[in-house]
C-alpha positions as CSV (number, residue, x, y, z in Angstrom):
1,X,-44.8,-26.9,1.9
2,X,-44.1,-25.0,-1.5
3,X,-40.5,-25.7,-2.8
4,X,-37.8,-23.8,-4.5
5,X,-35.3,-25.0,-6.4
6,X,-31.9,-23.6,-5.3
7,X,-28.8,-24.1,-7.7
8,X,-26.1,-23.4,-5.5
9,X,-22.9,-23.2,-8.1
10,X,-19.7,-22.5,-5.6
11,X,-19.7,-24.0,-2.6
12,X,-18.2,-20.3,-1.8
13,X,-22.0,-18.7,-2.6
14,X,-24.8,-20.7,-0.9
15,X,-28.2,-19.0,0.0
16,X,-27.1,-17.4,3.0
17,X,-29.5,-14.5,3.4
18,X,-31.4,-14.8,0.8
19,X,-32.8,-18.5,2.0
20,X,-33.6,-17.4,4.9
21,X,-35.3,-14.7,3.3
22,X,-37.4,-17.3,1.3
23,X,-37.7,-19.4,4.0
24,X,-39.3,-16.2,5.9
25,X,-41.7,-16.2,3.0
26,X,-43.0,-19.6,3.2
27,X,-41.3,-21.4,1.1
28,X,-39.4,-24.6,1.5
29,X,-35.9,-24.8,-0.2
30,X,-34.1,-28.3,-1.6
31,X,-30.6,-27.1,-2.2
32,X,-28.6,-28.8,-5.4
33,X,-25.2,-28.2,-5.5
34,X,-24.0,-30.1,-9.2
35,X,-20.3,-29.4,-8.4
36,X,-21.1,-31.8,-5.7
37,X,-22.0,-34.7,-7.7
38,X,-25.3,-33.4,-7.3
39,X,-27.4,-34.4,-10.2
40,X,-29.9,-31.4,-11.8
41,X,-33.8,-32.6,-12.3
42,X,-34.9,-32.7,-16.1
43,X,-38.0,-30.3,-15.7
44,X,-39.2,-28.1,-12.6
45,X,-42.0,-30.5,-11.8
46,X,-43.5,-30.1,-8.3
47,X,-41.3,-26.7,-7.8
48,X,-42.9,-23.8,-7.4
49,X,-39.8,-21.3,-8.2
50,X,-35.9,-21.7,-9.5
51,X,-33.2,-19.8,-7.6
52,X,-30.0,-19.7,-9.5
53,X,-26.8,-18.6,-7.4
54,X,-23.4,-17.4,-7.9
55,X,-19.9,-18.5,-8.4
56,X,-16.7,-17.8,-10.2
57,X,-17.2,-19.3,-13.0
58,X,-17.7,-17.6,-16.5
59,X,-21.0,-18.7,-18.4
60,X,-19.8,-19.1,-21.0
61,X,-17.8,-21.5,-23.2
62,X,-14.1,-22.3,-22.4
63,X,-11.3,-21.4,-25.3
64,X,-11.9,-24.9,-26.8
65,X,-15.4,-24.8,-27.0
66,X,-16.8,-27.1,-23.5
67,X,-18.9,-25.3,-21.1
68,X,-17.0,-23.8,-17.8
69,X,-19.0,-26.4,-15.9
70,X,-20.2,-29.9,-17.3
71,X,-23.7,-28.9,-15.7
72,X,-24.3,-25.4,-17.6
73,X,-26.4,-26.9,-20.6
74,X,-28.9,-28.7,-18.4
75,X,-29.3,-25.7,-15.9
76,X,-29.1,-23.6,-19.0
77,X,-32.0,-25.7,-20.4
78,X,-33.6,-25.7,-17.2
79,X,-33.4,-22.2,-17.0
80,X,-35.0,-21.9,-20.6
81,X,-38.1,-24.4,-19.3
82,X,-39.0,-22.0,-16.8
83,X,-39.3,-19.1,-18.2
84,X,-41.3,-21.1,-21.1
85,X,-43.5,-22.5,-18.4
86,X,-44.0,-19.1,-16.2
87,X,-42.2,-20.9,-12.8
88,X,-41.0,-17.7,-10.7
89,X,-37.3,-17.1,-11.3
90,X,-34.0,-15.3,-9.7
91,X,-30.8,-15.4,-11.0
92,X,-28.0,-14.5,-9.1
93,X,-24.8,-12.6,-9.9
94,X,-23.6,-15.9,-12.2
95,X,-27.4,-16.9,-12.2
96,X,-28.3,-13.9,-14.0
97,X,-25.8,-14.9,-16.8
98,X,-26.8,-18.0,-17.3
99,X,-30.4,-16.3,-17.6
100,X,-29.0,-14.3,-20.0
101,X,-27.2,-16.5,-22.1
102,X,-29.8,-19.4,-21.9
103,X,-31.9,-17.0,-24.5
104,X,-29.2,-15.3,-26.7
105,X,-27.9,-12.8,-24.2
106,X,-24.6,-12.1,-24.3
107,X,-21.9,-12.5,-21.4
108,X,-18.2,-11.5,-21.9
109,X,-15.5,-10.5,-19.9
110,X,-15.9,-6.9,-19.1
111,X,-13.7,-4.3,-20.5
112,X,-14.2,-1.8,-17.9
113,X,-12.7,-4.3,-15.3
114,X,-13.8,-6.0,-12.4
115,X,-16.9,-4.5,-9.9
116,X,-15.9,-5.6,-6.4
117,X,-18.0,-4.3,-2.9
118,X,-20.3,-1.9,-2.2
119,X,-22.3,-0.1,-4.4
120,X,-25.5,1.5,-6.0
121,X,-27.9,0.5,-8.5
122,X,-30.2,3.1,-10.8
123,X,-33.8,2.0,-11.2
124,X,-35.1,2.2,-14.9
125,X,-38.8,3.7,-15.3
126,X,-39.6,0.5,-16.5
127,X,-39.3,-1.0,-12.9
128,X,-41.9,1.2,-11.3
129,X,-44.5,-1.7,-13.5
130,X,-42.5,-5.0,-11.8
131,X,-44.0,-6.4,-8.9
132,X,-40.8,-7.4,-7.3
133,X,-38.8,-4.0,-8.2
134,X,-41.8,-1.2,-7.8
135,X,-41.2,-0.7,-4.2
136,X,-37.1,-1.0,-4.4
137,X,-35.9,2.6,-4.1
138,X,-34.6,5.0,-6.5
139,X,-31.0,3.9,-5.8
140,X,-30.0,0.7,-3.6
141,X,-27.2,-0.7,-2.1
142,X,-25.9,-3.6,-3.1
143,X,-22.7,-6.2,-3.3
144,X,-20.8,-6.2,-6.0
145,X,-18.4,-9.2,-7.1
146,X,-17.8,-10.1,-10.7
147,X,-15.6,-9.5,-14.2
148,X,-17.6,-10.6,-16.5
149,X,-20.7,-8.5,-17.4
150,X,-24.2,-9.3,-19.3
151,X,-23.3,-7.2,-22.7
152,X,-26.3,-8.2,-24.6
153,X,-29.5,-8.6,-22.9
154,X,-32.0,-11.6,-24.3
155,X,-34.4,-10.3,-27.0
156,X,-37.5,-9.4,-25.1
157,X,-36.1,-8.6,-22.1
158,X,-36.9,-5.7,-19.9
159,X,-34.2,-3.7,-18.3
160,X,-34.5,-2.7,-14.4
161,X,-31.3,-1.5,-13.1
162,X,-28.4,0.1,-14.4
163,X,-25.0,1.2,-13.5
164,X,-22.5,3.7,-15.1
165,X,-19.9,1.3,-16.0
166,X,-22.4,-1.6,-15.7
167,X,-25.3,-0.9,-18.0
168,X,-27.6,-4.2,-17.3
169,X,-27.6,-4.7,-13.4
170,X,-31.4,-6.3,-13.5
171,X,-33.3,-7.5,-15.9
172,X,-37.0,-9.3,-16.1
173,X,-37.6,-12.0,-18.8
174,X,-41.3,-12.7,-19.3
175,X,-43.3,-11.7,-16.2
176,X,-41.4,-14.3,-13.8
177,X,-37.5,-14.5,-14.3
178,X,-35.3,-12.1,-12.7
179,X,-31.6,-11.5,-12.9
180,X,-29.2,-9.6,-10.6
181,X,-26.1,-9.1,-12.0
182,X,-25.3,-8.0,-8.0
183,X,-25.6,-9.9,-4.4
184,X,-27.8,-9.8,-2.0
185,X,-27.2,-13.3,0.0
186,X,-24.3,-12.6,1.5
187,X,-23.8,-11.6,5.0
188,X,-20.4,-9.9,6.4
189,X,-19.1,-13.8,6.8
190,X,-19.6,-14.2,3.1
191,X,-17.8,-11.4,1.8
192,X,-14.7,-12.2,4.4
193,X,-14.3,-15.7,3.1
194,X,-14.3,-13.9,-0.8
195,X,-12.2,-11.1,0.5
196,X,-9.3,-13.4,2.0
197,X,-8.9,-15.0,-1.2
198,X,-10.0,-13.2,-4.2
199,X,-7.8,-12.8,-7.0
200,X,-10.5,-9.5,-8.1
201,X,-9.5,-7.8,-5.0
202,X,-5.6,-8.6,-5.6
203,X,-6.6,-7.3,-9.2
204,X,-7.5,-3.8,-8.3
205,X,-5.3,-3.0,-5.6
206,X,-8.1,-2.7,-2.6
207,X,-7.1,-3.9,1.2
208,X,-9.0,-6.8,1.7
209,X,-10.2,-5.9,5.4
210,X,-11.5,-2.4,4.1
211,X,-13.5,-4.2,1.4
212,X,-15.2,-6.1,4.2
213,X,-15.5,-3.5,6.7
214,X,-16.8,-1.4,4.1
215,X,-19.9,-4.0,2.9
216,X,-20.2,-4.6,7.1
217,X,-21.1,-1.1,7.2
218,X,-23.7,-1.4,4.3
219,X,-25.1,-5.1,5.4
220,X,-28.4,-3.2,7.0
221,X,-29.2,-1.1,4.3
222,X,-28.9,-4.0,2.0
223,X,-31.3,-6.3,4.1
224,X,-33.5,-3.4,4.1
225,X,-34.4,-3.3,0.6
226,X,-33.8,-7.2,-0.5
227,X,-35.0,-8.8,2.6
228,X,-39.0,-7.5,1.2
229,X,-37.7,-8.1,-2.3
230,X,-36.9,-12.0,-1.4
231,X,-40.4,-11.9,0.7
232,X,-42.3,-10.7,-2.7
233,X,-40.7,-13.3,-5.0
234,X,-41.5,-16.0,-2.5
235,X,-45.3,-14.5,-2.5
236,X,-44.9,-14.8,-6.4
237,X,-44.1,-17.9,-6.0
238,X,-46.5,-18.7,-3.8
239,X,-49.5,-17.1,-6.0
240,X,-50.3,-14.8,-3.0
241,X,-48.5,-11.3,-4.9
242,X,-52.2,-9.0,-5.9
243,X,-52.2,-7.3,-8.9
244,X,-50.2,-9.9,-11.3
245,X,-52.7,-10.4,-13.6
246,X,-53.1,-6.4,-14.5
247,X,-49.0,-6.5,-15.0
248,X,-49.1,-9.0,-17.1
249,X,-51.7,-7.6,-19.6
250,X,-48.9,-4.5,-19.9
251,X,-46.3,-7.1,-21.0
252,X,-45.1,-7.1,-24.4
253,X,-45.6,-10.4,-26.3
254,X,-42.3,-12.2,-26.1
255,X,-43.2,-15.4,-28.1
256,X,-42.6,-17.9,-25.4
């Protein structure tokens, strides 16, 4: 079987969904979970994509200069080696940070305040040319569930999806790495556990059981749009996605 590489930060954001999803799409997934004990490989020899989840940690350095998690610079390097050596890529929520800030992007703590539950993404023009985001629609749900926001994207980068107070929801680096400032793992169980103890629900005031109810009501519509999202990037992956070679002729250079 091919194998992914799963990062799973939090023990409160596994794959969930999203593995299954992979799983669906032929791949075989060895999960790592570093706040586990669980030691990161050096390179991403003998995987044939990186899946980077979520969590609540901020990506990037604490007040006195140490990462937020001992393991950040390695995945941060790891991150860095596979966009240099084209190995499909997905960051997730915290994922997509450490995407970002792995190549000079810039991550802070947003000023417009944390983005919890249901929402809507915008497509950019520039994702009716990606092979993963050509066939999302114009405008699709997603999960929300973060404070800190990607402010500066890495140089190079193309931007996918946008949001009013959110401007960098998606982003492609290179013609493999993706990042999703959003969720689409979690299932209704997910987003209970988050809900019952969340201090960026306590933060804003919202009823913790109409925050759920309200991504239950979503969950199809979600799975709808990601589920053939996750089933591309594990074709990607998988060197079975047509057309790849045509799309990466349009790229601009980045200087890998």
């Amino acid at each position: 079987m091919a194998t992914a590489l799963v990062i799973e930060n939090d023990p409160s954001d596994d794959p969930r969904r999203l593995g299954e999803w992979l799983v669906e799409g032929g791949l075989e997934l060895r999960v790592l979970r570093p706040y586990a004990g669980e030691e990161l490989p050096a390179d991403l020899d003998g995987y044939v994509a990186l899946v980077v989840l979520g969590g609540e940690q901020q990506p990037y350095p604490l007040p006195d200069g140490s990462p937020a998690e001992p393991w950040f610079p390695q995945l941060e390097g790891l991150l860095r080696k596979a966009v240099r050596h084209r190995v499909p890529t997905l960051g997730i929520c915290l994922g997509a940070q450490l995407l970002a800030t792995a190549h000079a992007g810039l991550v802070e703590r947003s000023a417009s305040g944390p983005e919890v539950g249901p929402t809507v993404v915008g497509k950019r023009d520039a994702a009716d040319n990606d092979p993963l985001f050509r066939y999302v629609p114009l405008m699709p749900d997603v999960f929300q569930w973060h404070t800190d926001e990607i402010t500066e994207l890495p140089h190079g980068a193309t931007l996918l999806a946008a949001s009013t107070r959110y401007p960098h929801q998606a982003f492609r680096l290179g013609d493999r790495a993706w990042g999703l400032q959003f969720h689409i793992e979690c299932d209704t169980a997910m987003i209970a556990d988050w809900a019952a103890d969340s201090r960026l629900v306590a933060e804003l005031g919202y009823d913790p059981e109409l925050v759920v109810a309200a991504c239950a009501r979503v969950m199809p519509d979600v799975e709808e749009v990601w589920q053939p999202f996750a089933i591309r990037f594990a074709d990607l992956a998988l060197g079975n996605l047509g057309g790849e070679e045509s799309f990466r002729r349009d790229l601009p250079l980045l200087g890998q």
